[in-house]
N, CA, C and O of each residue as an XYZ file, in Angstrom:
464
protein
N      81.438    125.603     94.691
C      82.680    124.936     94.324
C      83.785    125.403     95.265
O      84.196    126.563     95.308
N      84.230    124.387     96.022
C      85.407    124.920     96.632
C      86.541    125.351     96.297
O      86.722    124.883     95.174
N      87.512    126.023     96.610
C      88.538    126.704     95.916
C      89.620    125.588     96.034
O      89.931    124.960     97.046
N      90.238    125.458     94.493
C      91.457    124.344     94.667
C      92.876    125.363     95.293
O      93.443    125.186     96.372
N      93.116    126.144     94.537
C      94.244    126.626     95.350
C      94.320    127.783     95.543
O      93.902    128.608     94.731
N      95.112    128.219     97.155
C      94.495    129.746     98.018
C      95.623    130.484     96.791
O      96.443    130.249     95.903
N      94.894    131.552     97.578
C      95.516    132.881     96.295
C      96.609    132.834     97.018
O      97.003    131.829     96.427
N      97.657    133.082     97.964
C      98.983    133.372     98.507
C      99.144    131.651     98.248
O      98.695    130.632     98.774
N     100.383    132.109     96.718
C     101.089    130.897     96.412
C     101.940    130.571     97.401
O     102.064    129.422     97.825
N     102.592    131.597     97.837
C     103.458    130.887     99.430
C     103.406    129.718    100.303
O     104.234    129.008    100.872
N     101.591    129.797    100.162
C     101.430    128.478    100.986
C     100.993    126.847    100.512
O     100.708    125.756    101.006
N     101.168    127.550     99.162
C     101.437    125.854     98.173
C     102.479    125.066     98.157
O     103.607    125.468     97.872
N     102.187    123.828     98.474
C     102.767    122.805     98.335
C     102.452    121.944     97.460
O     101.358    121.792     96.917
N     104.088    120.962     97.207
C     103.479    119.881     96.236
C     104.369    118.546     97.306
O     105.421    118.537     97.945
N     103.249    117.521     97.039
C     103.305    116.495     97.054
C     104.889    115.684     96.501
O     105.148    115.681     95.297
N     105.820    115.057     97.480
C     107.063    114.681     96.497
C     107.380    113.232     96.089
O     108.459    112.669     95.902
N     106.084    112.795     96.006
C     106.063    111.531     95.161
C     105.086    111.874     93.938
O     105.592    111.331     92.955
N     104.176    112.386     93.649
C     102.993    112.409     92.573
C     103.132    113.937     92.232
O     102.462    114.253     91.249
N     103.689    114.738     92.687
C     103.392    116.559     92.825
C     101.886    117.284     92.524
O     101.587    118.270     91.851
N     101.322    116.627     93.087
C     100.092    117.378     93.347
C     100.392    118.532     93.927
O     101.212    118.360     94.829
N     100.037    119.754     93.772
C      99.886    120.495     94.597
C      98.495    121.180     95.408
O      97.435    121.367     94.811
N      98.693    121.495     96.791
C      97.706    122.019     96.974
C      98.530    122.453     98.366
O      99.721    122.230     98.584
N      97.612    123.111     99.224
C      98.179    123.702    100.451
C      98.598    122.865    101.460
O      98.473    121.661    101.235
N      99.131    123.251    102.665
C      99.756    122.431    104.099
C      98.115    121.893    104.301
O      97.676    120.835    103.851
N      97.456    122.757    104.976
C      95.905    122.156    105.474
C      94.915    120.981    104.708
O      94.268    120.013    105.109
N      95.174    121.634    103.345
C      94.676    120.779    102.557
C      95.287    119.193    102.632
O      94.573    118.197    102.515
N      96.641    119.166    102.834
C      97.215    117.798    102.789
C      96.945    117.441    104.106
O      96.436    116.321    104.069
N      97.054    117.925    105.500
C      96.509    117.406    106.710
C      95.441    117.322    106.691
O      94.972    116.840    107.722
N      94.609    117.639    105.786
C      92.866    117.417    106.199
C      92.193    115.830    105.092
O      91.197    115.124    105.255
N      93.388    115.796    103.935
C      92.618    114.789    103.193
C      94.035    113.681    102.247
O      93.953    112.816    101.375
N      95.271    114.336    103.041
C      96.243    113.641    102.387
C      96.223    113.808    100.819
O      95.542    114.676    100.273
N      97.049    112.878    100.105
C      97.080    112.886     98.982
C      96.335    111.979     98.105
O      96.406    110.755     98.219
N      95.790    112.438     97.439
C      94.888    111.797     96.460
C      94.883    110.719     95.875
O      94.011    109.884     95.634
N      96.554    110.860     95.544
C      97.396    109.691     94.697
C      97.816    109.017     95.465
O      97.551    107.841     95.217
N      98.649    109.234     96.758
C      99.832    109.151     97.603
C      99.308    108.253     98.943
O      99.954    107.301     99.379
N      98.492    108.549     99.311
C      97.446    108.286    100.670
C      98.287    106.977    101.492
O      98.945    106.985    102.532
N      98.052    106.219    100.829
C      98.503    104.702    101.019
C      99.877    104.714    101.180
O     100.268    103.817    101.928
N     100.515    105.244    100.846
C     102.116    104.959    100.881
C     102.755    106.687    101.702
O     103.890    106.670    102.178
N     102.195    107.587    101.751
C     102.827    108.625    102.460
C     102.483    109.087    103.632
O     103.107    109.880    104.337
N     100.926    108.298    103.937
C      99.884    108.552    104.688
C     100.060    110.284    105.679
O     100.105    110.458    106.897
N     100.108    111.100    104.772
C      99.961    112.639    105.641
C      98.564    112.955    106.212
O      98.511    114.070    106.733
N      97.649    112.384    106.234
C      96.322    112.855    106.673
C      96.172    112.995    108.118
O      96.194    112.012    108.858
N      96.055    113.913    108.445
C      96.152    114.087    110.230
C      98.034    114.779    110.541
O      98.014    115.197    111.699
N      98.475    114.846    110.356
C      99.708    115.355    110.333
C     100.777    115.988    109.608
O     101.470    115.525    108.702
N     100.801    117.325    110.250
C     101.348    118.259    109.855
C     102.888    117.748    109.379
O     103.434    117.818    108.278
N     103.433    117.119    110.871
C     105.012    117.078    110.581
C     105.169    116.074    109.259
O     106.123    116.242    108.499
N     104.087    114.911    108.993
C     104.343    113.934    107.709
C     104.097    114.527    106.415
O     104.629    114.229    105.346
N     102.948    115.678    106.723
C     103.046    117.227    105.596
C     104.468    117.344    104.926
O     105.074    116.950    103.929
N     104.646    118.117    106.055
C     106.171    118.745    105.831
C     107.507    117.678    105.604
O     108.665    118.094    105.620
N     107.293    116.816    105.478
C     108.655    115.936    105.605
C     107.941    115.487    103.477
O     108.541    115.584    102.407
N     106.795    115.127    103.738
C     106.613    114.521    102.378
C     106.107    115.670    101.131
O     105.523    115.273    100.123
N     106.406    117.046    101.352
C     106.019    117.860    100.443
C     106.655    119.004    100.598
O     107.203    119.342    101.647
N     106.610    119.841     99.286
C     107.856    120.532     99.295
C     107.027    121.842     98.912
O     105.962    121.734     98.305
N     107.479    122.923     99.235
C     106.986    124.282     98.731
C     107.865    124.861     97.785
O     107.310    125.756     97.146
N     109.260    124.623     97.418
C     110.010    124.599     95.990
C     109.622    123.576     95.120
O     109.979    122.410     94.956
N     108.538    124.551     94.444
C     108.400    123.480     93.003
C     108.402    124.639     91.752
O     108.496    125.846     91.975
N     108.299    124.134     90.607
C     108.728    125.293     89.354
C     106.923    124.385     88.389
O     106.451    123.248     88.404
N     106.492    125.787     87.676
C     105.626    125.023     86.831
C     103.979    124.483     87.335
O     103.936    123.838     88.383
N     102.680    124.747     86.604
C     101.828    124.159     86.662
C     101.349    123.771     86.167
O     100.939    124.440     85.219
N     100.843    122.171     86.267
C      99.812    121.300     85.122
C      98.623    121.468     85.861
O      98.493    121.180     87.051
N      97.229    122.231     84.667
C      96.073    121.267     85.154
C      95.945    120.542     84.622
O      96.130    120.606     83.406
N      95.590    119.542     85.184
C      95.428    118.237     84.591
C      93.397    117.938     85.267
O      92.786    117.933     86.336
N      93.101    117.732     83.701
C      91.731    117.612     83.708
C      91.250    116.574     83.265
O      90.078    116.295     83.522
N      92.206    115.577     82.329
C      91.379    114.016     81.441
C      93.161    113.607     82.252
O      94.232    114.186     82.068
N      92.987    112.970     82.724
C      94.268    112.343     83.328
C      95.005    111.496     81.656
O      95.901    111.772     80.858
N      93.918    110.321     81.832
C      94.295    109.687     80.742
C      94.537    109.781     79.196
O      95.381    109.147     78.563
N      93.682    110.648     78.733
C      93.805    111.424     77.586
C      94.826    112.496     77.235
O      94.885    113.002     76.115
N      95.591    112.803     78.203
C      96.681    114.020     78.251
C      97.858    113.321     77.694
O      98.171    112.178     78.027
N      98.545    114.091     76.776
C      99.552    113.789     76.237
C     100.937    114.191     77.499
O     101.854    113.431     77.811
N     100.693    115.577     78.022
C     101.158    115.973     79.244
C     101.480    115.288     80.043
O     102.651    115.073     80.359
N     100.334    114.720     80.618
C     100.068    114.038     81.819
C     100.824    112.379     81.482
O     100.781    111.690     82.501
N     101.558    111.569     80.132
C     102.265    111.002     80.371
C     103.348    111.277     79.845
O     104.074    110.359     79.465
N     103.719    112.590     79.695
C     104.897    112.686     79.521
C     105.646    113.600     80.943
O     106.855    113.752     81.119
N     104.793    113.993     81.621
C     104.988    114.058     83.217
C     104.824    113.350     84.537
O     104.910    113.841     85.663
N     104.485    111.669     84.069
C     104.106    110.468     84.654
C     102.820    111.088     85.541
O     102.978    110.883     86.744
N     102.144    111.478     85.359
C     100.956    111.854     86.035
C      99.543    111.455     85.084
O      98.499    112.004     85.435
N      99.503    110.649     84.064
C      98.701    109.960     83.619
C      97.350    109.075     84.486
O      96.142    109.300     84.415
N      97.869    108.331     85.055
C      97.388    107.416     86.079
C      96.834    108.015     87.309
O      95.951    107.362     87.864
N      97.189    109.137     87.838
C      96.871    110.034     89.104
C      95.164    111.174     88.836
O      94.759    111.719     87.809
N      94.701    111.152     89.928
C      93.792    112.033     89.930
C      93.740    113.595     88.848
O      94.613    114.275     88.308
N      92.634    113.645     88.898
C      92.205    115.279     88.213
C      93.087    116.009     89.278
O      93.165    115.653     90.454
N      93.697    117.002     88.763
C      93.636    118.131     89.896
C      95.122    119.336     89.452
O      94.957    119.564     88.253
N      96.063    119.915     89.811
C      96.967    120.881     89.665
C      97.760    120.224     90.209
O      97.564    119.732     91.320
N      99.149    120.037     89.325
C     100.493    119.441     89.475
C     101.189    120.499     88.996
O     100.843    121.467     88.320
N     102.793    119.972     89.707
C     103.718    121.047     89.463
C     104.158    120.199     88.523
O     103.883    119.000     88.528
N     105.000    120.874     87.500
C     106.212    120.387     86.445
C     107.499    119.679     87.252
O     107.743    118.505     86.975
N     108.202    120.264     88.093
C     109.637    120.075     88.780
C     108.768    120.202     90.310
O     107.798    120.890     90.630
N     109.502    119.323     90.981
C     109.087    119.729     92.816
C     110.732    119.273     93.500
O     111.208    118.146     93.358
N     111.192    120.027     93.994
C     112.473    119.713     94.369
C     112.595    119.292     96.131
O     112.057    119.922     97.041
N     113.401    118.137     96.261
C     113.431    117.724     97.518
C     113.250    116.138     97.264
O     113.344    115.732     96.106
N     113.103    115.624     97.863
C     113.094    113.853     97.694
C     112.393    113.210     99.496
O     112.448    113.742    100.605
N     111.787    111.878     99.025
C     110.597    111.342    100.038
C     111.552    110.747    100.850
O     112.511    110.136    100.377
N     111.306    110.915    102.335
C     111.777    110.310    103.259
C     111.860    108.881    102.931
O     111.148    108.071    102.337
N     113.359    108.865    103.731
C     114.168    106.982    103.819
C     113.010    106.096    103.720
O     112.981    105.254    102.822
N     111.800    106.237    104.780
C     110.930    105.150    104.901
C     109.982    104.838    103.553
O     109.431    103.751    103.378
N     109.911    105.680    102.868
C     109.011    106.428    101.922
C     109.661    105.414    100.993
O     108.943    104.473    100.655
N     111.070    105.461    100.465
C     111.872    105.146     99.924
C     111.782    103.249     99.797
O     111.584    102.512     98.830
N     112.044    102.956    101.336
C     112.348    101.779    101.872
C     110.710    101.352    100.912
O     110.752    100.893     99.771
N     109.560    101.589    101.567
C     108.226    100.893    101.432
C     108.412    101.194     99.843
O     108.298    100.138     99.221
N     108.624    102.138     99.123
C     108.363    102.179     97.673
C     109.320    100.407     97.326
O     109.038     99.242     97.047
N     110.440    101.210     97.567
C     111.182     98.891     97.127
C     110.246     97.751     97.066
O     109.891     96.951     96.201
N     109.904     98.038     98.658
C     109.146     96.721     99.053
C     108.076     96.451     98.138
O     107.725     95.287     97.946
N     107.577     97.320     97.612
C     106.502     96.708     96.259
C     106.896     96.889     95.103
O     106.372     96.792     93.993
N     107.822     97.150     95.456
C     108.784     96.925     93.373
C     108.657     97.952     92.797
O     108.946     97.970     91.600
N     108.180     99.159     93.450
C     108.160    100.457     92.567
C     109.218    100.871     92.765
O     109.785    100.732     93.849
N     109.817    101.590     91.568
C     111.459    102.503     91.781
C     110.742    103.927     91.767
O     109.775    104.203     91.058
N     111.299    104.687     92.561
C     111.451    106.303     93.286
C     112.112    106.840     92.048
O     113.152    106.350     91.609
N     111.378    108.039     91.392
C     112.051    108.743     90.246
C     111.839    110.167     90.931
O     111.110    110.961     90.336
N     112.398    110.533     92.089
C     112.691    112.250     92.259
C     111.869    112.797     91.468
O     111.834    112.120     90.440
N     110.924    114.005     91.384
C     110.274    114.983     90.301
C     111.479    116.028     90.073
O     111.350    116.986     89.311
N     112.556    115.791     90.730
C     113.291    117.629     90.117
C     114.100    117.258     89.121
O     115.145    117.907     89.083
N     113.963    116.364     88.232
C     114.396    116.252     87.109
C     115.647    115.211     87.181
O     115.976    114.739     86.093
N     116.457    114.754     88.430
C     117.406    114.269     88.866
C     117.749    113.082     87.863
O     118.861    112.808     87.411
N     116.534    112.437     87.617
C     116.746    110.823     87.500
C     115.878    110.927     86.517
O     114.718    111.289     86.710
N     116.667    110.418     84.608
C     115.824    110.773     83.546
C     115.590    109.194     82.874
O     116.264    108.165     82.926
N     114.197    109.573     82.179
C     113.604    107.738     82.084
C     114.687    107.476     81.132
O     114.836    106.348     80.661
């Protein structure tokens, strides 16, 4: 079983559209789980770092996505198995932003900014 996340939390990141977390490498080697399609970080470090944040507060595992009471009351229902943060602070690049419009999804910040 491969290890989901390295022991030096330092080098965790979360994801700042879905907050997955997992490491820098990990997101350049397989992108985001949830995110892929719309943040496309796979192969690049700098789209890493622009779309994920290493200030985040809080961890969900999230193991029955759909069955979690958690998981929709942290909009992470719908998203993969795996370790989410509670809060991830920082917000998705302009373009990130722009393409979320273009398909009618509205951008809800994870750091608590913008409440349903």
């Amino acid at each position: 079983m491969s290890q989901i996340l390295p022991i030096d939390k330092k080098q965790l990141r979360a994801c700042l559209l879905c907050s997955l977390i997992k490491n820098a490498s990990q997101f350049r080697a397989n992108g985001c789980e949830n995110c892929e399609e719309i943040l496309q970080m796979r192969g690049s470090m700098d789209r890493v770092g622009e779309c994920t944040s290493s200030k985040f507060e809080g961890v969900i595992a999230l193991m029955e996505p759909t069955g979690s009471w958690v998981g929709r009351w942290q909009r992470i229902d719908k998203f993969e198995k795996g370790v989410y943060a509670i809060v991830v602070y920082g917000r998705v690049p302009e373009d990130v932003e722009d393409e979320l419009e273009r398909r009618g999804i509205t951008y809800k910040p994870r750091d608590g900014s913008v409440k349903d």
